[in-house]
PDB file of N, CA, C and O in Angstrom:
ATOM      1  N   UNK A   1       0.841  -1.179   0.000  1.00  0.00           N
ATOM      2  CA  UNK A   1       0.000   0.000   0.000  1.00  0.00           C
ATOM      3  C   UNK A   1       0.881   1.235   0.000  1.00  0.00           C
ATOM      4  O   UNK A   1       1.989   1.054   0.505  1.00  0.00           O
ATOM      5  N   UNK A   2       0.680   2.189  -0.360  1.00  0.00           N
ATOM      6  CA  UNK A   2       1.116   3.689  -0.552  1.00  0.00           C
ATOM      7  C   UNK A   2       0.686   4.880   0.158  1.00  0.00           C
ATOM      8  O   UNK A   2      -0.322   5.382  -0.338  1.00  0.00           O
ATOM      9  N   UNK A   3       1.053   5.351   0.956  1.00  0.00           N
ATOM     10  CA  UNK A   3       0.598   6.761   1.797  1.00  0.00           C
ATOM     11  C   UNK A   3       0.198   8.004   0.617  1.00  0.00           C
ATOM     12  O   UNK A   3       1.010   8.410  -0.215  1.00  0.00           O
ATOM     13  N   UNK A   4      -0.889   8.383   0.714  1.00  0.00           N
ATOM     14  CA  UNK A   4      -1.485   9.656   0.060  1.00  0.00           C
ATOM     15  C   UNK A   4      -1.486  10.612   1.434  1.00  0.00           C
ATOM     16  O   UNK A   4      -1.395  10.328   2.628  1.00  0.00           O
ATOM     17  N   UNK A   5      -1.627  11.834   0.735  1.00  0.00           N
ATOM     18  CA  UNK A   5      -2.411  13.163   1.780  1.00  0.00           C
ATOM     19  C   UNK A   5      -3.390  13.652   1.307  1.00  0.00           C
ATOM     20  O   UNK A   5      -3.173  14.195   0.224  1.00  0.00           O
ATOM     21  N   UNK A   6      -4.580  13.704   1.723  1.00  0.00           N
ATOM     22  CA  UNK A   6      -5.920  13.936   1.447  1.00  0.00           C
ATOM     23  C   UNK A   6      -6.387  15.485   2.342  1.00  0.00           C
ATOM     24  O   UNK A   6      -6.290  15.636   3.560  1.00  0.00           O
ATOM     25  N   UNK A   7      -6.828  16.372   1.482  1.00  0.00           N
ATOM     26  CA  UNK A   7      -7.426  16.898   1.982  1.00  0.00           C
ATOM     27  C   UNK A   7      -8.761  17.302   1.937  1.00  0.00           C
ATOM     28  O   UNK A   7      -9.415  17.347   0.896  1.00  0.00           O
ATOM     29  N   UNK A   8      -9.235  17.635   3.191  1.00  0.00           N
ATOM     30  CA  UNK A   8     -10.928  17.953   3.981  1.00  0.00           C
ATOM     31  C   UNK A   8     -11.066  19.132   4.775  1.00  0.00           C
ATOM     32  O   UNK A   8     -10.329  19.655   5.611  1.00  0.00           O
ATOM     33  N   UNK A   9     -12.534  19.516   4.167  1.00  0.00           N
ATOM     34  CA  UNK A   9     -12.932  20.695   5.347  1.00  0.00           C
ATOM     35  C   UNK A   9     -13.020  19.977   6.251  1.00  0.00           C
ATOM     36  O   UNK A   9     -13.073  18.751   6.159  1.00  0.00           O
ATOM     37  N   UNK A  10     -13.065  20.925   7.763  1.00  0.00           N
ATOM     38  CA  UNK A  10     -13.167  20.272   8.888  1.00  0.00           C
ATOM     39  C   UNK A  10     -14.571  19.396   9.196  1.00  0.00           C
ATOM     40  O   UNK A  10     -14.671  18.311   9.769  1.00  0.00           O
ATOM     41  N   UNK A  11     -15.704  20.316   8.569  1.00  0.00           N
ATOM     42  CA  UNK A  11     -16.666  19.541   8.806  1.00  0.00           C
ATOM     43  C   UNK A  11     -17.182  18.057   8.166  1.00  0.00           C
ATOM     44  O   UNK A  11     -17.741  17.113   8.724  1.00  0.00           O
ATOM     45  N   UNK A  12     -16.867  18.201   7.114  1.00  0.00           N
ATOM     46  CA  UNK A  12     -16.847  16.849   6.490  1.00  0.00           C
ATOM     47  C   UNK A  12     -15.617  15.794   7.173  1.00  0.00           C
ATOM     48  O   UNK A  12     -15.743  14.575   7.282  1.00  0.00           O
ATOM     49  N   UNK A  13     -14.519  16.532   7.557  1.00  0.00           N
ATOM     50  CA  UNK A  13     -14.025  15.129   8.576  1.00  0.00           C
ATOM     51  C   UNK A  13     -14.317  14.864   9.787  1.00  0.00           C
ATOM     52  O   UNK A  13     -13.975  13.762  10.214  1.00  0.00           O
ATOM     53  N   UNK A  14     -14.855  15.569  10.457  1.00  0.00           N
ATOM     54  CA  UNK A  14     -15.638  15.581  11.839  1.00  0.00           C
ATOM     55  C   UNK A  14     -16.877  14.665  11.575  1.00  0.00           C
ATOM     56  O   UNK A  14     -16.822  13.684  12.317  1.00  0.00           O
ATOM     57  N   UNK A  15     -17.817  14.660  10.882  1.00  0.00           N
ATOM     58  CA  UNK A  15     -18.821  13.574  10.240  1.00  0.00           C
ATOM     59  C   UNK A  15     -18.002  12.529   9.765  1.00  0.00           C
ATOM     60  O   UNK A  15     -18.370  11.487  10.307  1.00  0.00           O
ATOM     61  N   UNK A  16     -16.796  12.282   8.782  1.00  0.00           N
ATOM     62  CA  UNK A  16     -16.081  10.825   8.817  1.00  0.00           C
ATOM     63  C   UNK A  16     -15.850  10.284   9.662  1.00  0.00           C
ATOM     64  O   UNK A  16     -16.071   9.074   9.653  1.00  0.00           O
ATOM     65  N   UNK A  17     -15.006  11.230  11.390  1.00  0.00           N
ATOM     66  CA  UNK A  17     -14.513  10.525  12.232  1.00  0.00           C
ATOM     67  C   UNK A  17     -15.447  10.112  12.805  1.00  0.00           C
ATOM     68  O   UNK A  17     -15.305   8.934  13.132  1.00  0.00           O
ATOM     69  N   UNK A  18     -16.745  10.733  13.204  1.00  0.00           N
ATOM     70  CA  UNK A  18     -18.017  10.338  13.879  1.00  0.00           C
ATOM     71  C   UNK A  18     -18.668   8.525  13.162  1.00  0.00           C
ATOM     72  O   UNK A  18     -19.062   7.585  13.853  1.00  0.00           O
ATOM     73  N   UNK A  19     -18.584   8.570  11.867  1.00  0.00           N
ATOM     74  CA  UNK A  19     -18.908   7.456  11.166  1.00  0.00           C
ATOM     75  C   UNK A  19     -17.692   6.281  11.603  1.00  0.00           C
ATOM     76  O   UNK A  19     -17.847   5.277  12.299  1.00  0.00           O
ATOM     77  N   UNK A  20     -16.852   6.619  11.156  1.00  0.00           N
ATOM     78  CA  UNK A  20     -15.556   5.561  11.516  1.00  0.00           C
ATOM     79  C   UNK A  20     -15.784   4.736  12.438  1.00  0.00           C
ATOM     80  O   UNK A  20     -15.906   3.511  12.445  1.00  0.00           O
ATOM     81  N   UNK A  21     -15.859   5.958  13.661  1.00  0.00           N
ATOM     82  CA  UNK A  21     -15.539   5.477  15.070  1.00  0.00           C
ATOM     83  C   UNK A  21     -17.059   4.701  15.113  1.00  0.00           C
ATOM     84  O   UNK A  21     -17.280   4.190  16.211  1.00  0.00           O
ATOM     85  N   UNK A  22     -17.800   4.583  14.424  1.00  0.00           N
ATOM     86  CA  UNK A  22     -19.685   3.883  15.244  1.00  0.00           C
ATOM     87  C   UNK A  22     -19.117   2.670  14.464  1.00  0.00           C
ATOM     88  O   UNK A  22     -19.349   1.544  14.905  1.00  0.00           O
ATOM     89  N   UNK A  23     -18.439   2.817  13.412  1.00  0.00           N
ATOM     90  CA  UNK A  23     -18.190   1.560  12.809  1.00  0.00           C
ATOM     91  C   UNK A  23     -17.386   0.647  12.945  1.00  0.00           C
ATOM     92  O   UNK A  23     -17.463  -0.488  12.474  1.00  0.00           O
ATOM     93  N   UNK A  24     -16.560   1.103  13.609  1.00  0.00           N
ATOM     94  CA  UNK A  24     -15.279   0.296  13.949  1.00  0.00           C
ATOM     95  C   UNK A  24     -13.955  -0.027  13.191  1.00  0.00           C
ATOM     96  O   UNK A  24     -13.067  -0.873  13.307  1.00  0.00           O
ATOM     97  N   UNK A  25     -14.278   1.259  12.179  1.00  0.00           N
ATOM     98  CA  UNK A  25     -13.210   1.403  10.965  1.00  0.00           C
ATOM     99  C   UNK A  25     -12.030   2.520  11.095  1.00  0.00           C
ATOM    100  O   UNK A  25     -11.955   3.259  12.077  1.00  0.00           O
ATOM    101  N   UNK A  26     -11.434   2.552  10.381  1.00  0.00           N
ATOM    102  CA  UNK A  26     -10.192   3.347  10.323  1.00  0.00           C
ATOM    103  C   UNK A  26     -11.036   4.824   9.207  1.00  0.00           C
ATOM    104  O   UNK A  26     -12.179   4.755   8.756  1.00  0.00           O
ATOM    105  N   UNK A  27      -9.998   6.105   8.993  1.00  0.00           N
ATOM    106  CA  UNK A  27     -10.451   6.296   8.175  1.00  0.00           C
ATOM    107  C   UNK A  27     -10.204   5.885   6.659  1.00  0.00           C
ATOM    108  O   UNK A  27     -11.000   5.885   5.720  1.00  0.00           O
ATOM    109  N   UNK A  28      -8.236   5.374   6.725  1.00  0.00           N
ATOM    110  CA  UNK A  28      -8.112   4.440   5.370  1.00  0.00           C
ATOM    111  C   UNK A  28      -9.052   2.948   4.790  1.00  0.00           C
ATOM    112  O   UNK A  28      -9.371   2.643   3.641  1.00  0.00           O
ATOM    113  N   UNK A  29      -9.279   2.314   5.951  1.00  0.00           N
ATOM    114  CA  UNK A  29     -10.510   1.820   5.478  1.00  0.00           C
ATOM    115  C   UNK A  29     -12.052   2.088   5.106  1.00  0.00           C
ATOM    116  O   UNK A  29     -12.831   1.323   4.539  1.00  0.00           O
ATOM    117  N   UNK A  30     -12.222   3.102   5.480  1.00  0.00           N
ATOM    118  CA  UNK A  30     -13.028   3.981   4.394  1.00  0.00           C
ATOM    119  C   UNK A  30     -13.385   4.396   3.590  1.00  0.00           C
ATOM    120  O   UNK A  30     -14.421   4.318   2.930  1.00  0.00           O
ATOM    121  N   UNK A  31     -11.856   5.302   3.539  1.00  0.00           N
ATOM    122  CA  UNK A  31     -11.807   6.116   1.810  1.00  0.00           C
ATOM    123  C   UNK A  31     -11.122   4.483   0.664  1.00  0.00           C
ATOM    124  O   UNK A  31     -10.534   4.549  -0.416  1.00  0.00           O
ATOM    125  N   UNK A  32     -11.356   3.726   1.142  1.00  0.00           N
ATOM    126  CA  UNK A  32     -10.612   2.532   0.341  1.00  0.00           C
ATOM    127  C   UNK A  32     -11.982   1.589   0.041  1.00  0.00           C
ATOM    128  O   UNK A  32     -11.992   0.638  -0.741  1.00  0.00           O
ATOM    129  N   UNK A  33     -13.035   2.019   0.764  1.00  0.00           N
ATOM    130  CA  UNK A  33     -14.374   1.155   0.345  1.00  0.00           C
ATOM    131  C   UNK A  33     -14.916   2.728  -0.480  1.00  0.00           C
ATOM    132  O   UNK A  33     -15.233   2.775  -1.668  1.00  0.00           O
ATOM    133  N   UNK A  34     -14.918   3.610   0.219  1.00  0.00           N
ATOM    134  CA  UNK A  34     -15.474   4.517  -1.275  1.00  0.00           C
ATOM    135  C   UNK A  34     -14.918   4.510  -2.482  1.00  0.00           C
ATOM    136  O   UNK A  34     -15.638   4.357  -3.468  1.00  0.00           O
ATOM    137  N   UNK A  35     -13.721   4.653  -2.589  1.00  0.00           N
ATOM    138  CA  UNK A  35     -13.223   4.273  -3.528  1.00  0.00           C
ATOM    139  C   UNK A  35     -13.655   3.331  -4.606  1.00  0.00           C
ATOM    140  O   UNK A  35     -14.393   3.631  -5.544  1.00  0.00           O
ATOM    141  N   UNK A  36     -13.044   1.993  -4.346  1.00  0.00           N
ATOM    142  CA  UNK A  36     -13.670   1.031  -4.381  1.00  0.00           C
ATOM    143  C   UNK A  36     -15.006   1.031  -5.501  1.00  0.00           C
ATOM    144  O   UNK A  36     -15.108   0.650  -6.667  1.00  0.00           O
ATOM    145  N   UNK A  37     -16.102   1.750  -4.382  1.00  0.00           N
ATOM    146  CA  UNK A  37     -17.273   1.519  -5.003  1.00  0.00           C
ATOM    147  C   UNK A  37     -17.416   2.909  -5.763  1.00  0.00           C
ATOM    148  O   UNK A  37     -18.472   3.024  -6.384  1.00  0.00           O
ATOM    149  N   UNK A  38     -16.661   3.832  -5.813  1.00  0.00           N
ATOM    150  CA  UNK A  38     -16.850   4.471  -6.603  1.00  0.00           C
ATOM    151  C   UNK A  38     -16.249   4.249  -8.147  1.00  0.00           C
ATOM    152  O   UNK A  38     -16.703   4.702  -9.198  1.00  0.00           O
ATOM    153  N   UNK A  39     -15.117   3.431  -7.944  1.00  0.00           N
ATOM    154  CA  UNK A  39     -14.798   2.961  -9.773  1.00  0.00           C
ATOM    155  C   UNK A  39     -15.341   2.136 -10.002  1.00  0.00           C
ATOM    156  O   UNK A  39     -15.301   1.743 -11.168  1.00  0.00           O
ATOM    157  N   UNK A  40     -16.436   1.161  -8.669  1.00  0.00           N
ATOM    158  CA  UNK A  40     -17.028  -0.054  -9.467  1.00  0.00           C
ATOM    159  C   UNK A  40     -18.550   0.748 -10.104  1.00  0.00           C
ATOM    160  O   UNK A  40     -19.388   0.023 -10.641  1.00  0.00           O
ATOM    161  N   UNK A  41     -18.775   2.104 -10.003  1.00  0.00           N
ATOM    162  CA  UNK A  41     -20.072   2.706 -10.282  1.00  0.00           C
ATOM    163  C   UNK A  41     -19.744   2.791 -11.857  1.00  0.00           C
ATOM    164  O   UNK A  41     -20.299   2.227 -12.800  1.00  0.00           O
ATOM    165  N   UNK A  42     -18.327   3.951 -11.818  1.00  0.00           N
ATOM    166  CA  UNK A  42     -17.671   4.504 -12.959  1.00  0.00           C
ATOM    167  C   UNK A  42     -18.082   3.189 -13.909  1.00  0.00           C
ATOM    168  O   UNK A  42     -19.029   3.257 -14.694  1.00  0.00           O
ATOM    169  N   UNK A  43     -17.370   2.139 -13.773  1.00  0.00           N
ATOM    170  CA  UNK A  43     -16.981   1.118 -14.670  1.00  0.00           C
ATOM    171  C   UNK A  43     -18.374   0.466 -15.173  1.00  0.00           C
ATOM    172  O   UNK A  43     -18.529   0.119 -16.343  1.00  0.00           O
ATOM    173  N   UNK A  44     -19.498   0.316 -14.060  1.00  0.00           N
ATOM    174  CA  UNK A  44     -20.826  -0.157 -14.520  1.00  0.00           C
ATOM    175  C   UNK A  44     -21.470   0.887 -15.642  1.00  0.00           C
ATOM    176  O   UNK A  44     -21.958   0.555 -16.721  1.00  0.00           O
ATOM    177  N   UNK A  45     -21.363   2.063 -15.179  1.00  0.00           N
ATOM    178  CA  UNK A  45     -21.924   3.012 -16.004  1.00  0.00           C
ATOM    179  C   UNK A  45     -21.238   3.352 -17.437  1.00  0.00           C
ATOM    180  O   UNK A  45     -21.658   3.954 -18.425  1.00  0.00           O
ATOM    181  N   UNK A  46     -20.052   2.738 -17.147  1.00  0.00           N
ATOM    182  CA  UNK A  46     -19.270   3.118 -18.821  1.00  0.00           C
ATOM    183  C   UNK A  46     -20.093   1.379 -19.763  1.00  0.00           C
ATOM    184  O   UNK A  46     -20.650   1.309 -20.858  1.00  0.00           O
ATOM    185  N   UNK A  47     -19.912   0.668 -19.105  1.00  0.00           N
ATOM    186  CA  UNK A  47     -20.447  -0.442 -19.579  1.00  0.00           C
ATOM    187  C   UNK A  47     -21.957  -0.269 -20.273  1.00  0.00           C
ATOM    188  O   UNK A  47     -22.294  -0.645 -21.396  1.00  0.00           O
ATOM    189  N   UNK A  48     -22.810   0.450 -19.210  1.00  0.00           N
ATOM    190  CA  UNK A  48     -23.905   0.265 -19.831  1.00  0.00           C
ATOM    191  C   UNK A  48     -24.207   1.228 -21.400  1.00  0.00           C
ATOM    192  O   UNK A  48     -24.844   0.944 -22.414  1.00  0.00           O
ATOM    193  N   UNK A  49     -23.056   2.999 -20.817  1.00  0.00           N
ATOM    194  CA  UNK A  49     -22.829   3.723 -21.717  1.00  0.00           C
ATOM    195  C   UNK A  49     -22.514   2.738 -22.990  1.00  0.00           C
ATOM    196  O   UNK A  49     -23.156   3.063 -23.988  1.00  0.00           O
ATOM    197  N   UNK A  50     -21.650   1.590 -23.162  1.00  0.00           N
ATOM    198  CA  UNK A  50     -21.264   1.196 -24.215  1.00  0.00           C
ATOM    199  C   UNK A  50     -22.382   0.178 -25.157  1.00  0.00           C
ATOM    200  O   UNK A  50     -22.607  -0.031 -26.349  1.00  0.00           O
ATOM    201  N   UNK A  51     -22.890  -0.275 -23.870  1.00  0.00           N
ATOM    202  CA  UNK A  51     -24.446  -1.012 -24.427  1.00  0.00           C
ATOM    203  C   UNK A  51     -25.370  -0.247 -25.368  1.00  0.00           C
ATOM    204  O   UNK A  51     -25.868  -0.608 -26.435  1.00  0.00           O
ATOM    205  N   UNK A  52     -25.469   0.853 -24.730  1.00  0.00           N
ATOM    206  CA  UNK A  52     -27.004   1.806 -25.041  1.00  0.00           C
ATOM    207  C   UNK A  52     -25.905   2.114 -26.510  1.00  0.00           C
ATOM    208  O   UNK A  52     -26.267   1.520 -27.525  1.00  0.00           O
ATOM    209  N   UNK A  53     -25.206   2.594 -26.579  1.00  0.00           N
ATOM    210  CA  UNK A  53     -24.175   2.728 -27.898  1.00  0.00           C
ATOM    211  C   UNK A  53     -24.605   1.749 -28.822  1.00  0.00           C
ATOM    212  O   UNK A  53     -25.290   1.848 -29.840  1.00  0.00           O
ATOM    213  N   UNK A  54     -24.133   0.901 -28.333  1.00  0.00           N
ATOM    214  CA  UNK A  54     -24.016  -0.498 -29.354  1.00  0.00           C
ATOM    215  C   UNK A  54     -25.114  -0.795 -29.683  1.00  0.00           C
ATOM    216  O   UNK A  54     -25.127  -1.099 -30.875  1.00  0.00           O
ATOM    217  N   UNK A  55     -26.438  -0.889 -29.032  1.00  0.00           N
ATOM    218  CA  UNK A  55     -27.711  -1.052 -29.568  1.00  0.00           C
ATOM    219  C   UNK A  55     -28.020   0.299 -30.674  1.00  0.00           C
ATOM    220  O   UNK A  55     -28.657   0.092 -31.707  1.00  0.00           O
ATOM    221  N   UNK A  56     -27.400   1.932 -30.266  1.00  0.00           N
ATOM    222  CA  UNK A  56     -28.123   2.204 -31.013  1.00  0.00           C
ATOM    223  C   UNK A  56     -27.641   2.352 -32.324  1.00  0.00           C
ATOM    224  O   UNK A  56     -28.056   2.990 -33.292  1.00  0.00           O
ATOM    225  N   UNK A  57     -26.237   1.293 -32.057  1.00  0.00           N
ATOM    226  CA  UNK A  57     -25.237   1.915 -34.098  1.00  0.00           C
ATOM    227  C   UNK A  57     -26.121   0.605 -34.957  1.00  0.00           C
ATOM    228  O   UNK A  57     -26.404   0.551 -36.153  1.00  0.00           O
ATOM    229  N   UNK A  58     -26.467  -0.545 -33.678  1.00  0.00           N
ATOM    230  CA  UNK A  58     -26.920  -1.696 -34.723  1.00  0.00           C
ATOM    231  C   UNK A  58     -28.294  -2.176 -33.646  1.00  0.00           C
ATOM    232  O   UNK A  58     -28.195  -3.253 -33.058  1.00  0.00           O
ATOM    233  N   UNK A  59     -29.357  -1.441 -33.477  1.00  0.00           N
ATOM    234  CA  UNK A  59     -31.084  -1.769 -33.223  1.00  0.00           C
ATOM    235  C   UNK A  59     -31.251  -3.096 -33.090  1.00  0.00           C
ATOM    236  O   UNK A  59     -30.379  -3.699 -33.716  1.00  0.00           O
ATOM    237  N   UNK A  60     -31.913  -3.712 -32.605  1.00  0.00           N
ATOM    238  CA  UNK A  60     -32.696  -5.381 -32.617  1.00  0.00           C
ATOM    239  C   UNK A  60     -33.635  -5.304 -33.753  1.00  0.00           C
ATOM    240  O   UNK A  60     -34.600  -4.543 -33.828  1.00  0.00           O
ATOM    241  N   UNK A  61     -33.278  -6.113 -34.569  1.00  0.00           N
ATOM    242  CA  UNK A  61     -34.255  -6.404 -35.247  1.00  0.00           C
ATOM    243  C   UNK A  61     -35.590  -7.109 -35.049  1.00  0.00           C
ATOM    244  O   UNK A  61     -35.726  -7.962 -34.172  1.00  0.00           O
ATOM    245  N   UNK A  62     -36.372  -6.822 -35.702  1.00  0.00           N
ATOM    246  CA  UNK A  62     -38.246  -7.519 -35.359  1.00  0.00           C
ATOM    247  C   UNK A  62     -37.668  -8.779 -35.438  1.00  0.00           C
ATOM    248  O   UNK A  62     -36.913  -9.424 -36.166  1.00  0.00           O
ATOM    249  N   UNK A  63     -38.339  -8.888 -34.368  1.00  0.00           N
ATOM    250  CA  UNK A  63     -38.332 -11.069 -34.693  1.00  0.00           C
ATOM    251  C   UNK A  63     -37.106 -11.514 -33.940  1.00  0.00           C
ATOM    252  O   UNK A  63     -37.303 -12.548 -33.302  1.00  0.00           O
ATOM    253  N   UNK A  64     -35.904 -11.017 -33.843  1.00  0.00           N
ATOM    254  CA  UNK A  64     -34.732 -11.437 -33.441  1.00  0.00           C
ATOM    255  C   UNK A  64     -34.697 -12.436 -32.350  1.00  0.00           C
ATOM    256  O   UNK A  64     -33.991 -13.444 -32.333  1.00  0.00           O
ATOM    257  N   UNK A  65     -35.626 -12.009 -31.341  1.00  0.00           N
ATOM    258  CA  UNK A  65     -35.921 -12.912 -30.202  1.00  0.00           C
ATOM    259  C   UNK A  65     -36.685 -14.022 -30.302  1.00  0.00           C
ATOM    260  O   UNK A  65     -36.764 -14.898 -29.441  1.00  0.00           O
ATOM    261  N   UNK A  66     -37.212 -14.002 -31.272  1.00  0.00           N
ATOM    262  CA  UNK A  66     -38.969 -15.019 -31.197  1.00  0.00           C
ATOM    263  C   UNK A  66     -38.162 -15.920 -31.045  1.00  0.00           C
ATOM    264  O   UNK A  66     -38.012 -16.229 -29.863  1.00  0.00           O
ATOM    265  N   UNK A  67     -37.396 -16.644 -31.969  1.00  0.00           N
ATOM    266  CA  UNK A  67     -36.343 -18.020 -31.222  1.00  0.00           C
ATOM    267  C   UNK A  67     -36.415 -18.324 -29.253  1.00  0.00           C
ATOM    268  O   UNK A  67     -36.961 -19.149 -28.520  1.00  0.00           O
ATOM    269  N   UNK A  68     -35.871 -17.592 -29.140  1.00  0.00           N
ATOM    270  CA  UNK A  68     -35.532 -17.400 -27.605  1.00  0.00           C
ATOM    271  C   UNK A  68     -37.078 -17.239 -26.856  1.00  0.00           C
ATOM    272  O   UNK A  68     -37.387 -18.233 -26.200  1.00  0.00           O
ATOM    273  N   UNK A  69     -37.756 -16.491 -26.860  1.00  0.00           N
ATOM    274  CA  UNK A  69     -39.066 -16.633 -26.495  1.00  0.00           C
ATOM    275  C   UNK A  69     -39.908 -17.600 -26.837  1.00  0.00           C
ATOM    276  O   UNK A  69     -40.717 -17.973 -25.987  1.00  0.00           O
ATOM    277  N   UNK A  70     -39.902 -18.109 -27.929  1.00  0.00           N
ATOM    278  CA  UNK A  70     -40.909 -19.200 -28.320  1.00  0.00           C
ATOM    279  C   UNK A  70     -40.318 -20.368 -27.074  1.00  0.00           C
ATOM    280  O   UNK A  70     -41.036 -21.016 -26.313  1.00  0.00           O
ATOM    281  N   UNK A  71     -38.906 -20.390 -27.144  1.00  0.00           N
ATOM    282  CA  UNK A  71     -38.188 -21.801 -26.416  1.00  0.00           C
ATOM    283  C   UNK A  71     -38.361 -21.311 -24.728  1.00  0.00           C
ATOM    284  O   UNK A  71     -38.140 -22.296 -24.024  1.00  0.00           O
ATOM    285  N   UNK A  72     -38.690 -20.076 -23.894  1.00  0.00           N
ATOM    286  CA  UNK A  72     -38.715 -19.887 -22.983  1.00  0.00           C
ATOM    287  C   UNK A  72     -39.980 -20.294 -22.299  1.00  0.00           C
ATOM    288  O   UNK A  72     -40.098 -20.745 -21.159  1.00  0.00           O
ATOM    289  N   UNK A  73     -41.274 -19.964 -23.547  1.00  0.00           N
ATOM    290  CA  UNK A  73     -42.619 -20.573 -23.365  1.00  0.00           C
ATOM    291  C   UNK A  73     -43.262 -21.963 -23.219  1.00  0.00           C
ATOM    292  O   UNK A  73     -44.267 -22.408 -22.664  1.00  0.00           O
ATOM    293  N   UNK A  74     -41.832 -22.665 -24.260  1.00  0.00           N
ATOM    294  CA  UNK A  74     -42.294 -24.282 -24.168  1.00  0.00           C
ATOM    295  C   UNK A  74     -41.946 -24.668 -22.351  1.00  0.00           C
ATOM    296  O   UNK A  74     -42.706 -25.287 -21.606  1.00  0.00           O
ATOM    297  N   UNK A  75     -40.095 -23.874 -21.857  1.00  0.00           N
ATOM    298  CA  UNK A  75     -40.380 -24.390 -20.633  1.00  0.00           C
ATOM    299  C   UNK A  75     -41.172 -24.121 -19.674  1.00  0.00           C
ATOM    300  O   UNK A  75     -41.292 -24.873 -18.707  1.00  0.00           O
ATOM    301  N   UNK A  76     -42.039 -22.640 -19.852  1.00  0.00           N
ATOM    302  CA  UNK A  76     -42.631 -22.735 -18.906  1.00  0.00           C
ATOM    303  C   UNK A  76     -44.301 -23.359 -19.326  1.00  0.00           C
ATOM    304  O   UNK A  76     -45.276 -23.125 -18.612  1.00  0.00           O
ATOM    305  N   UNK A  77     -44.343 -23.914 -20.200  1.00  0.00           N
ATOM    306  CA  UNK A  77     -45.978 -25.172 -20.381  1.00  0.00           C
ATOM    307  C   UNK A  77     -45.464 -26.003 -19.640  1.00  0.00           C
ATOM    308  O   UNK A  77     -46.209 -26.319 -18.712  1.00  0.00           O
ATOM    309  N   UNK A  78     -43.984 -26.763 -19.656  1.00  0.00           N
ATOM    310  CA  UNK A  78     -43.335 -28.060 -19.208  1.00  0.00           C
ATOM    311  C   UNK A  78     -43.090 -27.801 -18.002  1.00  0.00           C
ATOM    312  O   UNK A  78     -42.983 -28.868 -17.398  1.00  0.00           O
ATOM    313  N   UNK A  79     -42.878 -26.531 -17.030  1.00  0.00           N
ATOM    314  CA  UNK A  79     -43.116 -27.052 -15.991  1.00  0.00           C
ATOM    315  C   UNK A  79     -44.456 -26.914 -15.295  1.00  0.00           C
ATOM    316  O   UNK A  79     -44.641 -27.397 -14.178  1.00  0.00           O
ATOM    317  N   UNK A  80     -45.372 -26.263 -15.951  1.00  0.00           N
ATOM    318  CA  UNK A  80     -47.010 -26.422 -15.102  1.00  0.00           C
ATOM    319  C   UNK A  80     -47.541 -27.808 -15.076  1.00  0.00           C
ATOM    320  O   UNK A  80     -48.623 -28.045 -14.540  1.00  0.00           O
TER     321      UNK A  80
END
């Protein structure tokens, strides 16, 4: 691991240390779960960005699914 220096208004670290301490965390274990979940947001959202893209350079065509739906319907007759 690597030492950073971070800086905070006082009041926003006065509310971290208050959180920390109910939690039983450090504050590097903290800023290391925000983190964290903040590039796992970034990375979901570029993903979906690339989806909504990709559908709209090449659309679903009519019908494309009926395969897949027709075969989803037989299993659910087969299991009633």
């Amino acid at each position: 691991m690597k030492t950073i220096s971070v800086t905070l208004d006082e009041d926003l670290l006065q509310r971290v240390d208050r959180e920390v301490r109910s939690a039983k965390q450090t504050r590097s274990e903290l800023f290391r779960i925000v983190l964290r979940d903040w590039l796992a947001t970034r990375r979901r959202r570029k993903l979906a960005a690339e989806d909504r893209a990709g559908y709209e350079r090449h659309p679903v065509g009519a019908g494309e699914f009926a395969g897949l739906i027709a075969a989803q319907a037989l299993d659910d007759e087969e299991e009633s």
